[in-house]
Backbone as CSV, one residue per row, in Angstrom:
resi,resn,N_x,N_y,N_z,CA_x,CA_y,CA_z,C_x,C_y,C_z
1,UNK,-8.913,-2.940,36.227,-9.433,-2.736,34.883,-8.898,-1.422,34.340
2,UNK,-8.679,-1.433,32.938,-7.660,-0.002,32.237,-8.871,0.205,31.517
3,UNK,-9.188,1.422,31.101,-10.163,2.000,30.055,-10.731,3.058,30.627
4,UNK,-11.658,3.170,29.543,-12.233,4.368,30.656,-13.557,3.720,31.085
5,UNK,-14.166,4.508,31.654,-15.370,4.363,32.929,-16.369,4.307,32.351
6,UNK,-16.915,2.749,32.989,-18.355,2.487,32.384,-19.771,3.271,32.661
7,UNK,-19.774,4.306,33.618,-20.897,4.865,34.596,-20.472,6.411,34.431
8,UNK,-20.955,7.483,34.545,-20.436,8.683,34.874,-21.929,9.435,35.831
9,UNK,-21.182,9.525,36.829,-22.573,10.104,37.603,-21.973,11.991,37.850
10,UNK,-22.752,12.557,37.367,-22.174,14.076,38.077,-23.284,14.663,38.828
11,UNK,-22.710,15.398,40.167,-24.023,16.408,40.861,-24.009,17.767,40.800
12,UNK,-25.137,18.133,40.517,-25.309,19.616,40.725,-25.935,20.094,41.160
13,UNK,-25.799,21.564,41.526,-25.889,22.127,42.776,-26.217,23.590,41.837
14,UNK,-26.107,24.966,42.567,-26.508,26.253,41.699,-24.791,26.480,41.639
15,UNK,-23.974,27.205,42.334,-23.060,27.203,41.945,-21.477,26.801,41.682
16,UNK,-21.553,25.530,42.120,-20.758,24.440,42.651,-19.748,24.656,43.416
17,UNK,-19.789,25.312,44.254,-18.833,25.370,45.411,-19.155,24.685,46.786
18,UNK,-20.433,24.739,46.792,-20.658,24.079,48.174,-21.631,22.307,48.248
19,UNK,-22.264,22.467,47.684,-23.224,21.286,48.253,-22.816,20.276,47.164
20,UNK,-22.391,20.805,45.553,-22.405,19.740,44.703,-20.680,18.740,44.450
21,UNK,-20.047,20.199,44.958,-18.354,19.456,45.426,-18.526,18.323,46.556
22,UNK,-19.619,18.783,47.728,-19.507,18.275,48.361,-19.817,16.886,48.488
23,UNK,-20.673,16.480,47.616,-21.454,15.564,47.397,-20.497,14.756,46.503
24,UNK,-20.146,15.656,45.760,-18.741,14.636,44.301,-17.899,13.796,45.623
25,UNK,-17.209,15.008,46.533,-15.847,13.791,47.331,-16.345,12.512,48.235
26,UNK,-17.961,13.365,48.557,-18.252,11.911,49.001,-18.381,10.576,48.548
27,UNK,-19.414,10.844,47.306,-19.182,9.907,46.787,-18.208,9.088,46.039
28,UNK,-17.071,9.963,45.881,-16.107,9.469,45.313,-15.285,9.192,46.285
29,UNK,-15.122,9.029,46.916,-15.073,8.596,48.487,-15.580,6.821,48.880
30,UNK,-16.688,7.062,48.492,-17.856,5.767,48.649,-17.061,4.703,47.717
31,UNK,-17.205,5.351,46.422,-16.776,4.583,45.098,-15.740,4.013,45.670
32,UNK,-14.626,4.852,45.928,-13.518,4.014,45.795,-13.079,3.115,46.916
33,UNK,-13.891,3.043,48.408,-14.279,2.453,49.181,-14.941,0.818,48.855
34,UNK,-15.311,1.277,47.612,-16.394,-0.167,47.193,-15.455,-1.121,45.469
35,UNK,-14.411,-0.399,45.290,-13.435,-0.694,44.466,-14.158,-0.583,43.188
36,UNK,-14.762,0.467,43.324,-15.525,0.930,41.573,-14.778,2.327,41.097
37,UNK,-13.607,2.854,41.105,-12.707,3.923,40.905,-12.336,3.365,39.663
38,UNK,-12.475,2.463,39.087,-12.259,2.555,37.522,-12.933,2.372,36.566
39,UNK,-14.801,2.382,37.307,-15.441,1.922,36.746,-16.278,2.799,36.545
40,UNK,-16.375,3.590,37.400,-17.402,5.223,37.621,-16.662,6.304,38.015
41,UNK,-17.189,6.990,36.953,-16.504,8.924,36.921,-17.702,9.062,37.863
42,UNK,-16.653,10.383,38.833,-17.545,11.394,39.516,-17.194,12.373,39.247
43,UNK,-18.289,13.630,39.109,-17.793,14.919,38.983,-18.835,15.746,39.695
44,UNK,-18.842,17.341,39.712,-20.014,18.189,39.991,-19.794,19.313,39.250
45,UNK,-21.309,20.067,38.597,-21.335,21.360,38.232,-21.971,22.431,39.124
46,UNK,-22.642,23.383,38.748,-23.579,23.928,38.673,-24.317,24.753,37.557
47,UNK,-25.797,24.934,37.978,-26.703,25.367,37.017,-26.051,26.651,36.684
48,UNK,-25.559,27.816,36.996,-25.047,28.899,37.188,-23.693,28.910,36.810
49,UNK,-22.999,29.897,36.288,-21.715,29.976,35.836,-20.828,30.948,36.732
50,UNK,-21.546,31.219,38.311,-21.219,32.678,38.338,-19.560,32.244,38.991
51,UNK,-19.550,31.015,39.662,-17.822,30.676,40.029,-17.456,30.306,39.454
52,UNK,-17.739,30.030,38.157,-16.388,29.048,36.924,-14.951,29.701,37.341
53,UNK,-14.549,27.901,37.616,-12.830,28.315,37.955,-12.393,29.088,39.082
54,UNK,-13.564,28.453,40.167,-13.112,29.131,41.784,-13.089,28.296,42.219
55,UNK,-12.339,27.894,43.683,-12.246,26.214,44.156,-13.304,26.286,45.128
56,UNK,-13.616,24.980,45.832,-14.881,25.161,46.612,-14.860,25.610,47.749
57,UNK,-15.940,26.415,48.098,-15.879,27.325,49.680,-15.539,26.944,50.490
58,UNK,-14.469,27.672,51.383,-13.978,26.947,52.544,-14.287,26.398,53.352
59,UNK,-15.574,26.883,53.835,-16.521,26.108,54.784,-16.590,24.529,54.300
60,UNK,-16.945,24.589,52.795,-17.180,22.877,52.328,-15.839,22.140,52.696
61,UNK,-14.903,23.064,52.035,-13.277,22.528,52.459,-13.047,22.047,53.807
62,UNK,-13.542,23.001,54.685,-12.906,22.497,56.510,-13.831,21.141,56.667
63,UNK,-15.090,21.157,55.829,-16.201,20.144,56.808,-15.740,18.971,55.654
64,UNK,-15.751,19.007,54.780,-15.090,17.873,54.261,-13.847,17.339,55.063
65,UNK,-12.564,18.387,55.274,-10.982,17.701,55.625,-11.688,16.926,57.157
66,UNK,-12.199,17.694,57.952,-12.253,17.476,59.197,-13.181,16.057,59.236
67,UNK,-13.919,15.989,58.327,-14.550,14.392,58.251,-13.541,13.601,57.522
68,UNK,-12.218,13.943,56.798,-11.717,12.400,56.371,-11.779,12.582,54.645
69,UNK,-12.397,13.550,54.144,-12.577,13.059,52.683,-11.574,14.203,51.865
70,UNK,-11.522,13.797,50.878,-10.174,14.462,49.752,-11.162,15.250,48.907
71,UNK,-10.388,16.614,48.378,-11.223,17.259,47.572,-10.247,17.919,46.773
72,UNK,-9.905,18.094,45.450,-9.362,19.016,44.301,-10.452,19.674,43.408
73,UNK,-11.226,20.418,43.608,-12.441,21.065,43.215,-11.964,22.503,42.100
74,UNK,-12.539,22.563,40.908,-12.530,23.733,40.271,-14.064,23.974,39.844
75,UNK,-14.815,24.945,40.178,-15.915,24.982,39.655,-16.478,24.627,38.630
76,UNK,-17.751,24.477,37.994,-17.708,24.217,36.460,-19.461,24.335,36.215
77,UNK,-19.955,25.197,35.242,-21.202,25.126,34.494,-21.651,24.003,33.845
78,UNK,-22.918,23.227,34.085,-23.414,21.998,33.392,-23.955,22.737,32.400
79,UNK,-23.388,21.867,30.923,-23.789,22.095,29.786,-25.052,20.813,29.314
80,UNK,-25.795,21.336,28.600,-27.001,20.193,27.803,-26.157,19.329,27.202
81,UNK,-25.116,19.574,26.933,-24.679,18.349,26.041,-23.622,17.513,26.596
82,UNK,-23.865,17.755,28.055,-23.167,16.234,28.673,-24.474,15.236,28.911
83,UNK,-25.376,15.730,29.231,-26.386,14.979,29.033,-25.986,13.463,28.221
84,UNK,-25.334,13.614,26.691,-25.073,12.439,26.094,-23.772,11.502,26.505
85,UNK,-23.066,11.948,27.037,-21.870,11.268,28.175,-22.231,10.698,29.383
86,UNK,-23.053,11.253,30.576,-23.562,11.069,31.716,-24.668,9.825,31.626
87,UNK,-24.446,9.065,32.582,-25.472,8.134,33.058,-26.352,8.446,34.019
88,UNK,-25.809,9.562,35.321,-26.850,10.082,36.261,-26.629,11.010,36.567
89,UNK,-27.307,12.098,36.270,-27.615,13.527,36.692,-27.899,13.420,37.947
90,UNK,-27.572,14.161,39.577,-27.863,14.308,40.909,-28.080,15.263,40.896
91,UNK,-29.381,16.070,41.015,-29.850,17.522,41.424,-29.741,17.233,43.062
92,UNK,-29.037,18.719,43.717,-28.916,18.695,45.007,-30.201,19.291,45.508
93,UNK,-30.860,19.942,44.889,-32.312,20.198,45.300,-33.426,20.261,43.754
94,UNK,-34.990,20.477,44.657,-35.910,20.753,43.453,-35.931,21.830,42.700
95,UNK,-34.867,22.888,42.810,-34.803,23.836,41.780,-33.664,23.120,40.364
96,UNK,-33.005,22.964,41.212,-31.911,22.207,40.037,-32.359,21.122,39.754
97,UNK,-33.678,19.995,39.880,-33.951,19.259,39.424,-34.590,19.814,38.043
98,UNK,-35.701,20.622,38.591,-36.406,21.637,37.279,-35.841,22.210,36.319
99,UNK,-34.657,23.010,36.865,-33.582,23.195,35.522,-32.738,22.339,34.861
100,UNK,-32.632,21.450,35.446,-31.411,20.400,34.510,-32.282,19.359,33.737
101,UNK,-33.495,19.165,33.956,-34.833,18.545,33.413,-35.025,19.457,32.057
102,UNK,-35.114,20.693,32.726,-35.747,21.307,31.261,-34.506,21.656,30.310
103,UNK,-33.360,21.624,31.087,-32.258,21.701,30.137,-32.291,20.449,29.067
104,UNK,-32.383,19.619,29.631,-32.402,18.146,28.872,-32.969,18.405,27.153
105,UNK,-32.199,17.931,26.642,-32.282,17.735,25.127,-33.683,17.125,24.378
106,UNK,-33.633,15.821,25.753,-35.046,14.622,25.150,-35.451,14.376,26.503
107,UNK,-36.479,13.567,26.478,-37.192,13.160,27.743,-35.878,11.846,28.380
108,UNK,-35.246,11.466,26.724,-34.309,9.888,27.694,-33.496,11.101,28.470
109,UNK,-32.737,12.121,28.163,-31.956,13.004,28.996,-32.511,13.123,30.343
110,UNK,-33.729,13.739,30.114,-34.492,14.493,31.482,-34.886,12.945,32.495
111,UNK,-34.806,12.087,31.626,-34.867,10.703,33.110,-33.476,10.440,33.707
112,UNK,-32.580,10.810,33.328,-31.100,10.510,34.191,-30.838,11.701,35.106
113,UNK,-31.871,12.722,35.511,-31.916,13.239,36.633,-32.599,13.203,37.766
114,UNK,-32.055,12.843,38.595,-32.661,12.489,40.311,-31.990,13.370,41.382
115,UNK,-33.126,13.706,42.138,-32.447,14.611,43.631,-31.277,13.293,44.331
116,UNK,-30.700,13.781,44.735,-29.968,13.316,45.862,-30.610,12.366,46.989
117,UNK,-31.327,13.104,47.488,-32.180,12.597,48.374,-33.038,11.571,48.516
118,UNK,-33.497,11.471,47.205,-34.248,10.214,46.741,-33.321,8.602,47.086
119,UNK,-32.099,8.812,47.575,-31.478,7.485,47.919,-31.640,7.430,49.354
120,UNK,-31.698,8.457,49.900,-31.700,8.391,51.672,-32.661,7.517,51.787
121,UNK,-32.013,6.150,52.535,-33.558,5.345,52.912,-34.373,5.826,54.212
122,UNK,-33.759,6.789,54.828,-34.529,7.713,56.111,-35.233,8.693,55.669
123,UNK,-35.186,9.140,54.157,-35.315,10.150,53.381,-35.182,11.428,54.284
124,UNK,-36.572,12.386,54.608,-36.251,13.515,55.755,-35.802,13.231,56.654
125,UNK,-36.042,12.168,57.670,-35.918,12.347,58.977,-34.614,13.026,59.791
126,UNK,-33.569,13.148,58.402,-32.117,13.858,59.149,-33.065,15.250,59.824
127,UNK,-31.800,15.972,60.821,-32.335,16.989,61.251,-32.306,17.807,60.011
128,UNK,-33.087,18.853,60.426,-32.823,20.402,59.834,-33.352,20.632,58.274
129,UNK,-34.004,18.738,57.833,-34.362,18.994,56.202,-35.454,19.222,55.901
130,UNK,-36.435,19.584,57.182,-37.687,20.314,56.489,-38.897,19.603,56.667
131,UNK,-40.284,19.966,55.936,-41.154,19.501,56.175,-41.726,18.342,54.371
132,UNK,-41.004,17.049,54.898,-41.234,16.744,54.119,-39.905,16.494,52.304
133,UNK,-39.249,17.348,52.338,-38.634,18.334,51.485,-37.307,17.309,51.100
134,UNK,-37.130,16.567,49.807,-35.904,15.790,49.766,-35.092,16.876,49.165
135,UNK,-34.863,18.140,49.794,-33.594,19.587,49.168,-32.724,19.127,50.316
136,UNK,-31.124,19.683,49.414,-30.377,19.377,50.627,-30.373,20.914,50.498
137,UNK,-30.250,21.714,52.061,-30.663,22.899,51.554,-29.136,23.676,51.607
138,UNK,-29.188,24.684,50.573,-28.419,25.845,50.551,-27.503,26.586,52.000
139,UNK,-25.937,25.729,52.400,-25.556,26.216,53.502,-25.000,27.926,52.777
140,UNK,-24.909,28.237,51.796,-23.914,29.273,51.383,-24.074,30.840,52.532
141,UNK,-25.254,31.399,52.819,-25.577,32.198,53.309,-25.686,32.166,54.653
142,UNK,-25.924,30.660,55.275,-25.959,30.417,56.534,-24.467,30.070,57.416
143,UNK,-24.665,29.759,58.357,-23.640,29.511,59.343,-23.211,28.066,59.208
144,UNK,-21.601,27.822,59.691,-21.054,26.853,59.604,-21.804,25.452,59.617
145,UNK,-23.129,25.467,60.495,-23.389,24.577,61.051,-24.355,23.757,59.819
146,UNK,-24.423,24.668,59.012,-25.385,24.679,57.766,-24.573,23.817,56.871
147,UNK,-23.322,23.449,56.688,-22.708,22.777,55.624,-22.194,21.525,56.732
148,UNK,-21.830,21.286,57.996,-22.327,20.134,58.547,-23.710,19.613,58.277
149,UNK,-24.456,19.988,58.283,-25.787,19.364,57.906,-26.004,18.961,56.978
150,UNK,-25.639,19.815,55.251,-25.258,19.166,54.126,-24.416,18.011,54.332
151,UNK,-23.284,18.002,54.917,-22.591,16.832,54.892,-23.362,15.377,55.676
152,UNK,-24.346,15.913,56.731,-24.940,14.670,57.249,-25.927,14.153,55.847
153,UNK,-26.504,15.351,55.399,-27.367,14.690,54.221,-26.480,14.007,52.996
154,UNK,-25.930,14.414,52.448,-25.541,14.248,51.645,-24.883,12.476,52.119
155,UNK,-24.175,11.979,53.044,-23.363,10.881,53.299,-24.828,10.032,53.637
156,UNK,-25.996,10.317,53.760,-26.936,9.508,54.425,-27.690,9.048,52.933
157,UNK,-26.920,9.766,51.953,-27.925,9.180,50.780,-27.119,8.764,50.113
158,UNK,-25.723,8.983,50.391,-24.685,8.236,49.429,-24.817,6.694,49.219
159,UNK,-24.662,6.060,50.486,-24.814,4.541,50.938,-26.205,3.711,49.323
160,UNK,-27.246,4.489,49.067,-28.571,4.176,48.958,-28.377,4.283,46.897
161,UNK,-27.510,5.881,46.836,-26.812,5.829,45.409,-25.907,5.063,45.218
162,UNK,-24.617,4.466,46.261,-23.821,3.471,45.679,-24.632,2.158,45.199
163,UNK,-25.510,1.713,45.966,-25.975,0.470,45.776,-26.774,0.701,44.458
164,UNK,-27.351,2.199,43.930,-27.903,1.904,42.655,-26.958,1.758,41.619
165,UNK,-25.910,2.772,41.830,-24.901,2.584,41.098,-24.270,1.228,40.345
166,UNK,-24.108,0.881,41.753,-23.069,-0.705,42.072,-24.122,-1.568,40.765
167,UNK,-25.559,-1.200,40.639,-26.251,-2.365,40.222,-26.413,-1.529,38.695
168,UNK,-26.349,-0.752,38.472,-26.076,-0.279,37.082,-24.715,-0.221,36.605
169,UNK,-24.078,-0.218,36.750,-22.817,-1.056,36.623,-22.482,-1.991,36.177
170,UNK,-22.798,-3.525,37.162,-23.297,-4.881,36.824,-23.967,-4.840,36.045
171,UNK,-25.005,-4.107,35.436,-25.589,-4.231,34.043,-24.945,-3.906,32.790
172,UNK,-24.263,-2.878,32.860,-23.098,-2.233,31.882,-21.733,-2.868,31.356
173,UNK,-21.810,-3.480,32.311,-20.180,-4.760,32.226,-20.057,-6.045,31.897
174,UNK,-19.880,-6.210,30.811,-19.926,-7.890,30.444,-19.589,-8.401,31.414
């Protein structure tokens, strides 16, 4: 199919170098695994502007290459007014759910944002996510082992967003 893309899902994260890149190659990864690469844009921001136009942290870089997935990442600030382009907002945790909610223009805006997590059909039970807590949490400050763990979360909820995807989609497409 030629045109452009019926779906646009973007994730964000605070400053998009680590958890919300990370989350874009996966799923764009997934997508094009499931032959929807012409049918759904992926992208990621963050709430924060403080890396505009830095590529994503190396740590995300090694744990991405070393699992298999492709990444060309330039940082980027979510503006309110993609809101009217976007079909699904992905907050990588409940702070960026709260801000990209209240960023929202209208309440139809502030409903096309969902945590991440909310697709994991194990929801917590990965290690290391807490009590309860659908955050994928913040590896930036921590040790390597901290953005493996993002990557286990993040791929354990991908599976749960393609299939919503896949079915909003089929609704969108004659």
């Amino acid at each position: 199919m030629s045109g452009p893309p019926v779906y646009r899902v973007c994730f964000v994260c605070t400053g998009n170098i680590c958890r919300s890149p990370m989350a874009e190659s996966v799923f764009r990864s997934h997508v094009a695994e499931a032959g929807l690469e012409d049918l759904v844009e992926v992208d990621s921001a963050g709430t924060g502007g403080w890396h505009e136009g830095d590529g994503a942290d190396p740590r995300t870089v090694a744990v991405l290459e070393a699992a298999g997935y492709a990444q060309d990442h330039r940082a980027r600030r979510f503006r309110a007014s993609w809101f009217d382009r976007l079909d699904l907002v992905i907050a990588l945790d409940a702070g960026h759910l709260r801000d990209l909610r209240a960023l929202a223009p209208t309440p139809e805006a502030a409903a096309k944002v969902r945590l991440l997590r909310s697709y994991d059909p194990a929801g917590t039970s990965v290690r290391g996510s807490g009590s309860g807590s659908l955050d994928v949490p913040d590896p930036y400050y921590g040790s390597f082992d901290g953005f493996e763990e993002c990557l286990e979360l993040v791929e354990a909820a991908s599976t749960g967003l393609l299939e919503a995807v896949r079915a909003a989609v089929k609704e969108h497409t004659p």
